[in-house]
N, C-alpha and C positions, 0 to 999 in steps of 0.2 A: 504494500500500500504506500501510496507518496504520502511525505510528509510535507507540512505546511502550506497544503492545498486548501484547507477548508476554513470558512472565514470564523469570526471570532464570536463567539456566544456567549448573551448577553443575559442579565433579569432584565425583562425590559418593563419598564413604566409606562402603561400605556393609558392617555387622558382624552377623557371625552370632551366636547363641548359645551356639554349638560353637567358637567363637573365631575364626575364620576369617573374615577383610577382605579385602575387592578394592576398587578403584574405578574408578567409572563413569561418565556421564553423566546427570544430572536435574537438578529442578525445586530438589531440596532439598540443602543441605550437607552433612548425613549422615542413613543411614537404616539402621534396626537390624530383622533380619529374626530369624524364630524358625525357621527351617530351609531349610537350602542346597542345594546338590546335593552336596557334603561330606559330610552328615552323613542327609539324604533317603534309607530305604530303600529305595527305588527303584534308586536310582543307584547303591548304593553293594554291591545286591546282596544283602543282607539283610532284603530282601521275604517275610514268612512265609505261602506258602500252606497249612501245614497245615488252619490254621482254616477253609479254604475246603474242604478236602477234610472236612475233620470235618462239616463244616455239611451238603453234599450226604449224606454217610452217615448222619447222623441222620437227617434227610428222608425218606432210602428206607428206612429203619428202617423210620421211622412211616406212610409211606404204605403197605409191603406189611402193619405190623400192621392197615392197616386194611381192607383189602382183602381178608386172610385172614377178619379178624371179619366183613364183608361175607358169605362165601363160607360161612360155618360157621352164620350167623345162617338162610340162605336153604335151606342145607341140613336143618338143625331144623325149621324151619318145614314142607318138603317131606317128610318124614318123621312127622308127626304123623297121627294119623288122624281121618280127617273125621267132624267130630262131627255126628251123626245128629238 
């Protein structure tokens, strides 16, 4: 095995943004993250699906408005009288 290949290992201190440190094992002697599982919606349970259910209902909004104009356009059309 070679020697003095592999880099140097650290405790590293690693700080959230939300203020919250642990530390851990790495390459670097401290390392500053911008969201944790502390402070991560996800985890913390504060995950907003609203927006997702908004998103699908506009959608179907607009897909049955179209589908109606579809139905109203083909109907007009089938209603006119055949010009001679």
């Amino acid at each position: 095995m070679k020697q003095d290949i592999h880099p140097k290992y650290y405790d590293t201190k690693f700080s959230c943004a939300c203020g919250n440190t642990w530390v851990g094992g790495g390459t670097v002697a401290e390392f500053s993250l911008d969201i944790c599982s502390n402070c991560h919606p996800f985890y913390t349970g504060k995950q907003k699906t609203l927006d997702t259910r908004g998103r699908i209902d506009r959608f179907m909004k607009r897909a049955a408005a179209g589908v109606n104009a579809k139905k109203a356009a083909k109907a007009e059309s089938s209603t006119e009288e055949p010009k001679a």
